[in-house]
C-alpha positions as CSV (number, residue, x, y, z in Angstrom):
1,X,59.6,29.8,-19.3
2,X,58.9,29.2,-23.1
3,X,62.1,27.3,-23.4
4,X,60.7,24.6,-20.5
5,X,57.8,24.8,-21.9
6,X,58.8,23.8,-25.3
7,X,61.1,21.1,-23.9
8,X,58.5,19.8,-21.8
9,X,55.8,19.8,-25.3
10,X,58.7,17.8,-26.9
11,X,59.2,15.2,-24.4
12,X,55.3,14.3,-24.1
13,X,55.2,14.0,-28.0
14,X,58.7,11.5,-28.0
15,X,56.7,9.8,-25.9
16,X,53.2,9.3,-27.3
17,X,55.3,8.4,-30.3
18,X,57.2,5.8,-28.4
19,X,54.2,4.4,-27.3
20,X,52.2,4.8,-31.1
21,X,54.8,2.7,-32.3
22,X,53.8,-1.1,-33.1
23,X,55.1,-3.2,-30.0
24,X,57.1,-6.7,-29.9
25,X,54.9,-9.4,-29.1
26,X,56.0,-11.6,-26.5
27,X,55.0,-15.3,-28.2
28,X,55.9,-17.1,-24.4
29,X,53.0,-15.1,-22.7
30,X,50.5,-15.4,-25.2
31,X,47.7,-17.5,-26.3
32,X,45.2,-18.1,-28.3
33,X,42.6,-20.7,-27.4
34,X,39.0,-21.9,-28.8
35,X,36.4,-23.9,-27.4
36,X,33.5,-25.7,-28.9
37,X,30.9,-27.9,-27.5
38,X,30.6,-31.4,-28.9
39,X,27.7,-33.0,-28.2
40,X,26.9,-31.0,-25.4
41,X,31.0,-31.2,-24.0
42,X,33.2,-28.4,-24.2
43,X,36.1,-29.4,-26.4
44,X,39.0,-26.7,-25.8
45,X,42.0,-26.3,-28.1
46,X,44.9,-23.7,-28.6
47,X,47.1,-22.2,-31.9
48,X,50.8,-22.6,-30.9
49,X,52.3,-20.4,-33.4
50,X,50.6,-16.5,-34.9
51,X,52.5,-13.4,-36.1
52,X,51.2,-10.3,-34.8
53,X,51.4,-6.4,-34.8
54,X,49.9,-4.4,-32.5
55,X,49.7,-0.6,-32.6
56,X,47.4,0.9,-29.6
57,X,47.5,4.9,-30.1
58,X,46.2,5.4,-26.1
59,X,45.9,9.4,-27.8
60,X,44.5,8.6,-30.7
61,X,42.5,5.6,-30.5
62,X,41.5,6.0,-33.8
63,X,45.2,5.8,-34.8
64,X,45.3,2.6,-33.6
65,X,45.5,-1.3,-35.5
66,X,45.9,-4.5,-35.0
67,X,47.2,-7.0,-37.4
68,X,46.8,-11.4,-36.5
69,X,47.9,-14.2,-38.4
70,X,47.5,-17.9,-36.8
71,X,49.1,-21.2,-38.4
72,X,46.2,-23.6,-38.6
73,X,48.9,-26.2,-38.5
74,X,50.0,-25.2,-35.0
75,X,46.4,-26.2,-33.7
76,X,46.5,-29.0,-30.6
77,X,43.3,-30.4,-28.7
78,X,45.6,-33.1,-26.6
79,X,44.7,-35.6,-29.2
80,X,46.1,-36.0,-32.8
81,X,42.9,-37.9,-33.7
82,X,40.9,-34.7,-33.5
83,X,43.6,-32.5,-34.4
84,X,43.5,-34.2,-37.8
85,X,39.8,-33.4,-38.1
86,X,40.2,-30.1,-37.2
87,X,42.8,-29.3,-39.9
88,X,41.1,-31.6,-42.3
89,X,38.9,-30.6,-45.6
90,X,35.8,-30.5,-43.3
91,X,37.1,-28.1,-40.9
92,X,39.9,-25.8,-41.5
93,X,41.2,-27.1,-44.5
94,X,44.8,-26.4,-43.8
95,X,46.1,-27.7,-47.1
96,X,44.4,-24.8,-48.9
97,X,44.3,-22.4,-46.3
98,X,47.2,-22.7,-44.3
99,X,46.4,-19.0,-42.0
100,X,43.5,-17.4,-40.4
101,X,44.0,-14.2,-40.1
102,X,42.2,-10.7,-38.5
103,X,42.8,-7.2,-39.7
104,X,41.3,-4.2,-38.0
105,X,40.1,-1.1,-40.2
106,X,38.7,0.7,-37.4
107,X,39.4,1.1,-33.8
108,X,37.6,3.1,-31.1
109,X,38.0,3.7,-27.3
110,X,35.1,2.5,-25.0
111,X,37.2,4.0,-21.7
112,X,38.8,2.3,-18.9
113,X,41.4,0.6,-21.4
114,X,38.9,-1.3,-23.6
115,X,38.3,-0.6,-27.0
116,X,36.5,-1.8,-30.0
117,X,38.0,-3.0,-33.4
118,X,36.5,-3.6,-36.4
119,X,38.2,-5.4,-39.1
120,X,37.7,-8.7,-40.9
121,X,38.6,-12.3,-39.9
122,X,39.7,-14.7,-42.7
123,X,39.1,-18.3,-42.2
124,X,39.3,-20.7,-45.1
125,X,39.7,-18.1,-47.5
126,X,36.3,-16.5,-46.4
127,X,36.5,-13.2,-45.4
128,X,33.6,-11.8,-43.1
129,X,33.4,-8.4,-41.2
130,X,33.7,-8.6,-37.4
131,X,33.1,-6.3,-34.5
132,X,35.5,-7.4,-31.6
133,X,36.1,-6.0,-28.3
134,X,39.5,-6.1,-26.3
135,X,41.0,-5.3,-22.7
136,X,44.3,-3.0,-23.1
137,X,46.5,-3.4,-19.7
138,X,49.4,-1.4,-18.6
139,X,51.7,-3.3,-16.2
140,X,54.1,-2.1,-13.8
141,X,57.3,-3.8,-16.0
142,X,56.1,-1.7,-18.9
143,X,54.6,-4.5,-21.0
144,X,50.5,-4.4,-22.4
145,X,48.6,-7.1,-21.7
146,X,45.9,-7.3,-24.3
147,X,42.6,-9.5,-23.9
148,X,39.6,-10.2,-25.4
149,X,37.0,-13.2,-26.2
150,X,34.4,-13.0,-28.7
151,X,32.7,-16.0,-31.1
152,X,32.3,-17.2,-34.5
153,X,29.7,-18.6,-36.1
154,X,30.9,-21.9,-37.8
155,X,28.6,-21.6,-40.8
156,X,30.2,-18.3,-41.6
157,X,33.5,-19.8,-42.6
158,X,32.1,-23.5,-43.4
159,X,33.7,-24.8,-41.0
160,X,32.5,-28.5,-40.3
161,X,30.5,-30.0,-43.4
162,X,28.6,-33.0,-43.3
163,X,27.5,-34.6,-39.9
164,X,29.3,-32.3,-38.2
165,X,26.7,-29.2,-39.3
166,X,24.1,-31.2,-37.3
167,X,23.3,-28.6,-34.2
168,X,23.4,-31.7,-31.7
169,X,26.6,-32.9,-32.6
170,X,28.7,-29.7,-32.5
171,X,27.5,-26.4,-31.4
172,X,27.2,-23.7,-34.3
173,X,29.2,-21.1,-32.5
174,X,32.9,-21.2,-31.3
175,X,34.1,-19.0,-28.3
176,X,38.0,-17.5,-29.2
177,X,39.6,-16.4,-26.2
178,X,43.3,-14.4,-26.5
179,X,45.8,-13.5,-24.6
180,X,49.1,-11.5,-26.2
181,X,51.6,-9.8,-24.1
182,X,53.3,-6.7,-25.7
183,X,56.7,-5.7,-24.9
184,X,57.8,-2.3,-23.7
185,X,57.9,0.5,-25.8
186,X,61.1,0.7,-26.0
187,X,61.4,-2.9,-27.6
188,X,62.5,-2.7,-31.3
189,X,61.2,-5.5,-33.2
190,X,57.4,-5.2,-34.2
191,X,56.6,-8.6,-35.1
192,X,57.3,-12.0,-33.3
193,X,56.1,-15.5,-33.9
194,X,54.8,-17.8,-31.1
195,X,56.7,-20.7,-31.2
């Protein structure tokens, strides 16, 4: 009886560990996507290419991190007129700040596989604290699907200068929305670029 038991005490901590472990992104199922409203007119974009690790501790929440850095040069609209605005000096200045990037110091469970992270974002070389919430899903194949949307405040960063700080021309906040697919435990490598 104490031998199975043991065994059995072994086996579940093999495979919290398993799971503690920082999982393989899958860069073909995941996204990263912003909108803004210009002049009134939501004006949706994506990143193309980020580097993540991800490390959700289901036992120990508290355990947990998460680690996110998006090249500002992989940004697309659908038009190369306003993707060189975006990137430009005004916006996110990808010449001297070539990554954004988000890393949690804190991470708590809210139940029902959502959690709260707080950490700070880096945009431009500005570094501000934010509170963001995400969606942790188990799927039948194994892998995590990991979710959340939250907004920035454009003044924060100095993002837009100029005409384009006027309220009526572009809308002071922008909504973030990701998507990242993590790859089953039992996947070795921990970090993968989007491509």
């Amino acid at each position: 009886m104490y031998k199975s038991t043991l065994i059995a005490t072994c086996l579940a901590i093999s495979s919290a560990t398993a799971f503690a472990a920082p999982r393989a992104v899958l860069s073909e199922e995941g996204q990263i996507e912003f909108v803004v409203k210009e002049m009134g007119v939501p004006v949706s974009g994506k990143f193309k290419r980020f580097d993540a690790t991800i490390d959700i501790d289901a036992t120990k929440p508290e355990k947990s991190s998460v680690n996110l850095r998006i090249d500002i040069s992989s940004l697309a609209t659908g038009s190369d007129e306003a993707d060189a605005v975006a990137m430009g000096p005004d916006w996110l200045d990808k010449a001297h700040a070539p990554y954004a990037t988000f890393k949690s110091a804190a991470i708590r469970e809210l139940g029902k596989g959502r959690y709260e992270a707080k950490g700070a974002l880096n945009i431009r070389g500005k570094e501000r604290d934010l509170l963001i919430q995400f969606n942790s899903t188990d799927q039948v194949s194994g892998k995590t699907i990991v979710t959340s949307e939250f907004v920035i405040k454009r003044q924060d960063f100095n993002i837009g200068a100029g005409e384009w700080n006027e309220v009526d021309v572009v809308s002071p906040e922008i909504l973030v929305k990701v998507r990242l697919a993590l790859a089953p435990p039992a996947a070795k490598s921990s970090t993968v670029s989007s491509r």
